[in-house]
N, C-alpha and C positions, 0 to 999 in steps of 0.2 A: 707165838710165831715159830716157823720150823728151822730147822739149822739150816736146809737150803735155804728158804729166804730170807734167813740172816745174812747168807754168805752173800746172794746177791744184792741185797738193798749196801751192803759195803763196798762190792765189787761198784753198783752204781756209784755210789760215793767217790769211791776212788776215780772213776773213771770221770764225773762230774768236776771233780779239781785238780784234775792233770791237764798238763797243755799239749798239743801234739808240737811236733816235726817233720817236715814230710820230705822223707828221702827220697821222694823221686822228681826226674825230671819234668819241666814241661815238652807233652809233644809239640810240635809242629814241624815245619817242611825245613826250617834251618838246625830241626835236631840231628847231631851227626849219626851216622850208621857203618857199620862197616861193608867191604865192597861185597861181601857176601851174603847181603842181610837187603831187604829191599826195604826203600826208606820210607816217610810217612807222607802220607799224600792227602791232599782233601778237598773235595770243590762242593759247593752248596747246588744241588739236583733241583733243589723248588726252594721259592724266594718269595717273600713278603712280596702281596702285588699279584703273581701269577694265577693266583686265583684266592677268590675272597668270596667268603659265603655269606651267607645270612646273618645278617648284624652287624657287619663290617670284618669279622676275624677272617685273618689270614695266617698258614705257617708256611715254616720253611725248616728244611731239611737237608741232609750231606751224603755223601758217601765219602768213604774212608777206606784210602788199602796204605798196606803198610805188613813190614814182616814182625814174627812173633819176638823176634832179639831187636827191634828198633826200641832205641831210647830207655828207661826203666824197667826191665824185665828181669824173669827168671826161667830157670833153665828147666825144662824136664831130662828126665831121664833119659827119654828116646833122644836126646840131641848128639848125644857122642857113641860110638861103639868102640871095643879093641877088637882085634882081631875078628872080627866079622859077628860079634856077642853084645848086647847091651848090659847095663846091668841085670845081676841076677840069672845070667846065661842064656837069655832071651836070645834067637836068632833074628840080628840083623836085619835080611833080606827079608824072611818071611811074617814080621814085625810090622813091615811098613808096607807090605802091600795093599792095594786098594785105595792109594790116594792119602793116607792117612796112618798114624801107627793104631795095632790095637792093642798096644801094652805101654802102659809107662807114657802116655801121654797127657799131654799139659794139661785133662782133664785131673788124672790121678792125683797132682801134686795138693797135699792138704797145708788148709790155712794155718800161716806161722801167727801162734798165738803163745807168747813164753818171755824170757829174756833176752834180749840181744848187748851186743858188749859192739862197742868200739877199740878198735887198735890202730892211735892216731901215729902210723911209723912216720910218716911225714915231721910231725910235731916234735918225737921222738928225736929225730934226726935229726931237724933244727935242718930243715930242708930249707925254708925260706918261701915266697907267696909263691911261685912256680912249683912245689911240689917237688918230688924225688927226679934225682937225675935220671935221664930219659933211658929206657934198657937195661933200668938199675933191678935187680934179680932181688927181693924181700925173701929173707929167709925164715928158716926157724927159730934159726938165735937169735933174727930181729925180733919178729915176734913174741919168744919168751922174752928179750927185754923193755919191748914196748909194754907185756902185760907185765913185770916185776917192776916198772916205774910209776905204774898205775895202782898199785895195787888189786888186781884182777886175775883172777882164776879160771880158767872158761872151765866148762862144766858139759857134761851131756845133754843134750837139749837146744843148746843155745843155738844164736844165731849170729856169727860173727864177721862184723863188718873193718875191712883194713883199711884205712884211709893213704892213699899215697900221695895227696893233693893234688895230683891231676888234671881236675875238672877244672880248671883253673886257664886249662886251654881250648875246653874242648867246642868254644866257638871259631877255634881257628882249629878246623875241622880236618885239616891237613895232618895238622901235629897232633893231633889229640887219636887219633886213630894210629899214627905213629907207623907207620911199613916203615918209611925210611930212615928213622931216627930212633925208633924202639920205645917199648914202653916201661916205665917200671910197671911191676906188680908180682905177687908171689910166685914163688920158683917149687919145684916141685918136695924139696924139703917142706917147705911151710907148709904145700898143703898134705903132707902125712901128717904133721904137727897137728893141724885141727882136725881131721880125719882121724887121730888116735884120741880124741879128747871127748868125739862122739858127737861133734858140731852135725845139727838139721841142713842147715845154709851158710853159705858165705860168701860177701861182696865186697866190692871194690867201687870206685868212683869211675874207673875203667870203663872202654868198651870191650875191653875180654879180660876174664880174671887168670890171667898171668903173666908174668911177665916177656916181652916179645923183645927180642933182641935187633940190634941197625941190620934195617934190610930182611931179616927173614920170615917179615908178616908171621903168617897163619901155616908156614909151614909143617910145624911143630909145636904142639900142645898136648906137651905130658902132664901139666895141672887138669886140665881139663878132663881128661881120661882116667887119671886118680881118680877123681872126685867122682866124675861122673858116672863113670862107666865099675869103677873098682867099688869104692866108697858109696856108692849109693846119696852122697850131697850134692843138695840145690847150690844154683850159682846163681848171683844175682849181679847184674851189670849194672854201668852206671848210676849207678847210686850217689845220688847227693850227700854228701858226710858234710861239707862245712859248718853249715849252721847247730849240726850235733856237734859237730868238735869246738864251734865257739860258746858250745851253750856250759861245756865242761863237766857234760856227763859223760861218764866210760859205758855205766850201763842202765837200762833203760828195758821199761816194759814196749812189747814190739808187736805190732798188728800188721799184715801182708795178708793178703789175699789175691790167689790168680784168679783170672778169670777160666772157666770151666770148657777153653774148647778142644772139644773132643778129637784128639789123635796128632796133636799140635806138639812142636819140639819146643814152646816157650809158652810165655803167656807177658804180655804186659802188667807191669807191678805197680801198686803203689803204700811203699812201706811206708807204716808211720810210728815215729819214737813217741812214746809217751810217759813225760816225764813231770814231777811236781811244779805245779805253778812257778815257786821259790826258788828251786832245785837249785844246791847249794856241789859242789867236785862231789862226785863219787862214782 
Protein backbone atom coordinates (compact mmCIF):
# COMPACT_ATOMS: atom_id res chain seq x y z
CA UNK A 1 0.00 0.00 0.00
CA UNK A 2 1.36 3.62 -0.83
CA UNK A 3 1.86 6.47 1.71
CA UNK A 4 -0.95 8.23 -0.14
CA UNK A 5 -3.31 5.61 0.51
CA UNK A 6 -2.30 5.13 3.79
CA UNK A 7 -2.85 8.70 4.48
CA UNK A 8 -6.30 8.47 3.11
CA UNK A 9 -7.74 5.17 4.22
CA UNK A 10 -6.79 7.08 7.98
CA UNK A 11 -7.93 10.43 6.86
CA UNK A 12 -11.36 8.10 6.08
CA UNK A 13 -10.97 6.61 9.37
CA UNK A 14 -10.85 9.73 11.04
CA UNK A 15 -13.40 11.16 9.19
CA UNK A 16 -15.65 7.83 9.65
CA UNK A 17 -15.63 8.43 13.77
CA UNK A 18 -15.94 11.96 14.05
CA UNK A 19 -19.35 13.58 14.57
CA UNK A 20 -19.98 16.92 12.96
CA UNK A 21 -21.54 20.29 14.19
CA UNK A 22 -23.13 22.44 12.01
CA UNK A 23 -22.53 26.06 12.43
CA UNK A 24 -24.93 27.30 10.38
CA UNK A 25 -28.13 28.66 10.34
CA UNK A 26 -31.33 27.24 9.05
CA UNK A 27 -32.70 29.54 5.99
CA UNK A 28 -36.13 30.41 5.80
CA UNK A 29 -38.40 33.55 5.34
CA UNK A 30 -38.23 34.18 9.48
CA UNK A 31 -34.22 34.21 9.03
CA UNK A 32 -33.21 37.53 10.08
CA UNK A 33 -31.28 39.82 7.48
CA UNK A 34 -29.90 43.09 7.68
CA UNK A 35 -31.83 46.06 6.01
CA UNK A 36 -29.17 45.96 3.43
CA UNK A 37 -29.03 42.57 2.38
CA UNK A 38 -32.30 41.10 0.75
CA UNK A 39 -33.82 38.36 2.64
CA UNK A 40 -34.78 34.91 1.77
CA UNK A 41 -37.70 34.14 -0.16
CA UNK A 42 -39.35 30.89 -1.54
CA UNK A 43 -42.55 29.84 -3.27
CA UNK A 44 -42.93 26.27 -4.89
CA UNK A 45 -43.19 27.05 -9.12
CA UNK A 46 -44.76 23.34 -9.83
CA UNK A 47 -46.57 21.21 -7.15
CA UNK A 48 -47.22 17.46 -6.82
CA UNK A 49 -50.60 17.23 -8.92
CA UNK A 50 -49.84 19.71 -11.65
CA UNK A 51 -48.82 17.44 -13.88
CA UNK A 52 -48.33 13.74 -13.49
CA UNK A 53 -46.89 11.56 -16.05
CA UNK A 54 -46.79 8.13 -16.89
CA UNK A 55 -46.93 5.79 -13.80
CA UNK A 56 -48.31 8.12 -11.67
CA UNK A 57 -45.05 10.32 -10.80
CA UNK A 58 -45.23 13.81 -10.27
CA UNK A 59 -42.53 16.56 -9.00
CA UNK A 60 -42.36 19.79 -7.73
CA UNK A 61 -40.08 22.44 -7.45
CA UNK A 62 -39.11 26.22 -6.05
CA UNK A 63 -37.54 29.24 -6.78
CA UNK A 64 -35.53 31.00 -4.37
CA UNK A 65 -34.15 34.65 -4.10
CA UNK A 66 -32.41 35.79 -1.44
CA UNK A 67 -29.13 37.99 -0.98
CA UNK A 68 -25.56 36.51 -0.71
CA UNK A 69 -25.04 37.83 3.31
CA UNK A 70 -28.62 36.35 4.14
CA UNK A 71 -28.47 34.04 7.06
CA UNK A 72 -24.89 31.80 7.19
CA UNK A 73 -22.57 33.20 4.75
CA UNK A 74 -19.13 34.35 3.95
CA UNK A 75 -17.69 37.21 2.78
CA UNK A 76 -15.60 37.66 -0.43
CA UNK A 77 -13.32 39.95 -0.92
CA UNK A 78 -15.09 42.15 -3.36
CA UNK A 79 -17.58 43.04 -0.43
CA UNK A 80 -15.81 45.97 0.99
CA UNK A 81 -13.30 48.56 -0.59
CA UNK A 82 -11.19 51.58 1.16
CA UNK A 83 -10.67 54.31 -0.38
CA UNK A 84 -12.05 53.37 -3.90
CA UNK A 85 -9.26 49.81 -3.83
CA UNK A 86 -10.34 46.40 -2.83
CA UNK A 87 -8.04 44.16 -1.50
CA UNK A 88 -4.93 43.82 -3.16
CA UNK A 89 -5.36 47.33 -4.88
CA UNK A 90 -7.81 46.16 -7.30
CA UNK A 91 -9.93 49.12 -8.49
CA UNK A 92 -13.29 49.48 -7.16
CA UNK A 93 -15.28 50.75 -9.87
CA UNK A 94 -13.70 49.07 -12.53
CA UNK A 95 -13.89 45.61 -10.69
CA UNK A 96 -17.56 45.50 -10.64
CA UNK A 97 -18.47 46.60 -13.79
CA UNK A 98 -20.75 44.52 -15.90
CA UNK A 99 -23.23 43.37 -13.40
CA UNK A 100 -20.86 41.47 -11.55
CA UNK A 101 -17.19 41.68 -9.99
CA UNK A 102 -14.33 40.17 -12.07
CA UNK A 103 -11.94 39.82 -9.24
CA UNK A 104 -12.02 38.59 -5.83
CA UNK A 105 -15.49 37.09 -6.19
CA UNK A 106 -17.36 34.76 -4.14
CA UNK A 107 -16.25 32.32 -6.98
CA UNK A 108 -12.44 32.87 -5.90
CA UNK A 109 -12.94 32.13 -2.05
CA UNK A 110 -11.20 28.45 -1.59
CA UNK A 111 -12.76 25.75 0.54
CA UNK A 112 -11.77 26.03 4.51
CA UNK A 113 -10.43 22.73 5.07
CA UNK A 114 -7.82 23.13 8.38
CA UNK A 115 -8.44 23.99 12.11
CA UNK A 116 -10.88 26.24 13.48
CA UNK A 117 -10.56 27.34 17.22
CA UNK A 118 -13.54 28.79 19.12
CA UNK A 119 -13.18 31.95 21.38
CA UNK A 120 -16.17 31.61 23.78
CA UNK A 121 -15.90 35.56 25.11
CA UNK A 122 -19.44 35.24 26.01
CA UNK A 123 -18.47 32.30 28.41
CA UNK A 124 -15.40 34.06 29.15
CA UNK A 125 -17.26 36.91 30.55
CA UNK A 126 -19.69 35.04 32.45
CA UNK A 127 -22.05 36.99 30.15
CA UNK A 128 -25.20 34.93 31.18
CA UNK A 129 -27.95 33.07 28.47
CA UNK A 130 -28.38 36.67 26.72
CA UNK A 131 -24.89 36.98 25.61
CA UNK A 132 -22.53 40.11 25.86
CA UNK A 133 -24.00 43.50 26.57
CA UNK A 134 -25.49 45.08 23.60
CA UNK A 135 -22.71 47.56 21.79
CA UNK A 136 -20.15 45.83 24.00
CA UNK A 137 -16.75 46.41 21.71
CA UNK A 138 -14.52 42.72 22.12
CA UNK A 139 -11.15 43.54 22.19
CA UNK A 140 -7.78 42.17 21.80
CA UNK A 141 -7.16 41.83 25.35
CA UNK A 142 -10.44 39.97 25.40
CA UNK A 143 -9.38 37.82 23.11
CA UNK A 144 -5.90 37.04 24.39
CA UNK A 145 -7.71 36.22 27.64
CA UNK A 146 -10.48 34.23 26.39
CA UNK A 147 -7.49 32.21 24.28
CA UNK A 148 -4.91 32.14 27.69
CA UNK A 149 -8.21 30.62 29.79
CA UNK A 150 -8.53 28.10 27.12
CA UNK A 151 -5.42 27.19 26.60
CA UNK A 152 -5.20 28.07 22.79
CA UNK A 153 -2.87 29.40 20.61
CA UNK A 154 -4.20 30.51 17.14
CA UNK A 155 -1.77 29.75 14.50
CA UNK A 156 -1.72 30.71 10.71
CA UNK A 157 -4.05 28.99 8.89
CA UNK A 158 -6.84 28.81 11.10
CA UNK A 159 -10.12 29.86 11.25
CA UNK A 160 -11.45 31.57 14.20
CA UNK A 161 -14.81 31.75 15.45
CA UNK A 162 -15.81 34.51 18.61
CA UNK A 163 -18.79 33.63 20.25
CA UNK A 164 -20.57 36.73 21.79
CA UNK A 165 -23.82 34.73 22.39
CA UNK A 166 -25.88 36.64 20.62
CA UNK A 167 -27.86 34.45 18.59
CA UNK A 168 -29.78 33.86 21.46
CA UNK A 169 -31.84 36.75 20.13
CA UNK A 170 -31.73 36.72 16.86
CA UNK A 171 -35.53 35.51 16.51
CA UNK A 172 -36.52 38.69 17.94
CA UNK A 173 -35.13 40.18 14.73
CA UNK A 174 -35.37 43.73 15.90
CA UNK A 175 -32.69 43.22 18.55
CA UNK A 176 -30.65 40.80 17.07
CA UNK A 177 -29.86 43.04 14.04
CA UNK A 178 -29.40 45.82 16.74
CA UNK A 179 -29.40 49.65 14.98
CA UNK A 180 -30.80 50.85 17.89
CA UNK A 181 -29.43 49.00 20.77
CA UNK A 182 -25.94 47.96 19.23
CA UNK A 183 -24.31 45.03 19.00
CA UNK A 184 -21.47 43.51 20.63
CA UNK A 185 -18.68 41.98 18.52
CA UNK A 186 -15.08 42.73 17.68
CA UNK A 187 -13.63 46.15 17.56
CA UNK A 188 -11.15 46.89 15.50
CA UNK A 189 -8.18 46.13 17.87
CA UNK A 190 -9.27 42.32 17.82
CA UNK A 191 -9.27 42.27 14.56
CA UNK A 192 -5.40 43.36 13.93
CA UNK A 193 -5.09 40.72 16.69
CA UNK A 194 -6.16 37.89 14.36
CA UNK A 195 -5.00 39.53 11.24
CA UNK A 196 -1.51 39.55 12.94
CA UNK A 197 -1.73 35.88 13.73
CA UNK A 198 -2.42 35.04 10.04
CA UNK A 199 -6.14 33.82 10.56
CA UNK A 200 -7.90 32.62 6.74
CA UNK A 201 -11.58 33.50 8.33
CA UNK A 202 -13.31 34.64 11.12
CA UNK A 203 -16.94 34.61 12.60
CA UNK A 204 -19.15 35.60 14.95
CA UNK A 205 -22.82 34.57 15.73
CA UNK A 206 -23.47 38.07 14.56
CA UNK A 207 -25.27 39.54 11.53
CA UNK A 208 -21.97 41.67 10.96
CA UNK A 209 -18.65 40.82 12.47
CA UNK A 210 -18.17 43.94 14.46
CA UNK A 211 -19.18 45.52 16.85
CA UNK A 212 -22.08 48.25 16.14
CA UNK A 213 -22.65 50.87 18.65
CA UNK A 214 -26.71 52.41 20.05
CA UNK A 215 -27.93 54.01 16.95
CA UNK A 216 -25.11 53.90 14.51
CA UNK A 217 -26.10 50.86 12.42
CA UNK A 218 -23.75 50.33 9.35
CA UNK A 219 -22.42 53.65 9.46
CA UNK A 220 -19.10 52.71 10.30
CA UNK A 221 -17.06 49.50 9.73
CA UNK A 222 -13.46 49.67 10.28
CA UNK A 223 -13.44 45.80 11.26
CA UNK A 224 -14.67 45.07 8.21
CA UNK A 225 -12.24 47.14 6.06
CA UNK A 226 -9.33 45.55 8.13
CA UNK A 227 -10.03 42.46 7.32
CA UNK A 228 -11.45 42.65 4.33
CA UNK A 229 -10.26 45.07 2.36
CA UNK A 230 -6.43 45.51 4.22
CA UNK A 231 -6.02 41.91 5.59
CA UNK A 232 -7.21 39.96 2.83
CA UNK A 233 -9.64 37.69 5.67
CA UNK A 234 -12.92 35.89 5.07
CA UNK A 235 -15.73 36.89 7.40
CA UNK A 236 -18.34 34.71 8.09
CA UNK A 237 -21.67 35.81 9.70
CA UNK A 238 -24.06 34.35 11.79
CA UNK A 239 -22.69 31.47 12.76
CA UNK A 240 -24.23 29.04 15.05
CA UNK A 241 -21.47 28.62 17.92
CA UNK A 242 -23.76 27.17 20.89
CA UNK A 243 -23.92 23.67 20.41
CA UNK A 244 -19.75 23.95 19.82
CA UNK A 245 -19.50 25.93 22.86
CA UNK A 246 -21.77 23.30 24.81
CA UNK A 247 -19.99 20.46 23.13
CA UNK A 248 -16.57 22.03 24.96
CA UNK A 249 -14.43 21.97 22.24
CA UNK A 250 -12.18 25.13 21.65
CA UNK A 251 -10.74 23.49 18.59
CA UNK A 252 -12.00 21.34 16.09
CA UNK A 253 -11.21 20.14 12.52
CA UNK A 254 -13.52 22.52 10.11
CA UNK A 255 -15.12 21.94 6.72
CA UNK A 256 -16.80 25.24 4.88
CA UNK A 257 -17.45 25.31 1.49
CA UNK A 258 -19.04 28.42 -0.63
CA UNK A 259 -20.79 27.89 -3.28
CA UNK A 260 -18.99 28.95 -6.63
CA UNK A 261 -21.00 31.98 -7.78
CA UNK A 262 -19.33 33.89 -10.06
CA UNK A 263 -18.56 37.71 -9.36
CA UNK A 264 -20.82 37.44 -6.04
CA UNK A 265 -19.73 39.67 -2.76
CA UNK A 266 -20.85 36.46 -0.51
CA UNK A 267 -21.77 33.13 -0.86
CA UNK A 268 -24.08 31.20 1.56
CA UNK A 269 -21.98 28.77 4.08
CA UNK A 270 -22.44 25.89 5.82
CA UNK A 271 -19.53 25.20 8.25
CA UNK A 272 -19.28 22.10 9.85
CA UNK A 273 -16.92 21.29 13.21
CA UNK A 274 -15.87 18.03 13.37
CA UNK A 275 -14.93 16.72 16.32
CA UNK A 276 -14.29 13.06 18.12
CA UNK A 277 -17.47 11.07 18.81
CA UNK A 278 -16.26 11.23 22.77
CA UNK A 279 -14.57 14.50 22.61
CA UNK A 280 -13.41 15.11 25.96
CA UNK A 281 -12.37 19.90 26.74
CA UNK A 282 -9.75 20.74 24.46
Amino acid sequence: MTTASTHADELATALTNARFIDLSRPIESSTPHSPHHAPFRMALLRRHGDAVREGGLSGANELITMGAHTATHIDALSHISLNGELHGGHDANQAQRGGRFNVLGAETIQPILGRGVLLDVAAHMDAGPEGLPAGYPITADDLQATADATAVEIAAGDTVFVRTGWATTRYATDRYIGWDTGVPGPDLSAAKWLSARGVVATGTDTAAYEFLAPGAGHARLPVHGHLLAEAGVHLIEQAALDELAASGRNTFALVAVPLRIVGATGSPLRPLALVPQHAERA
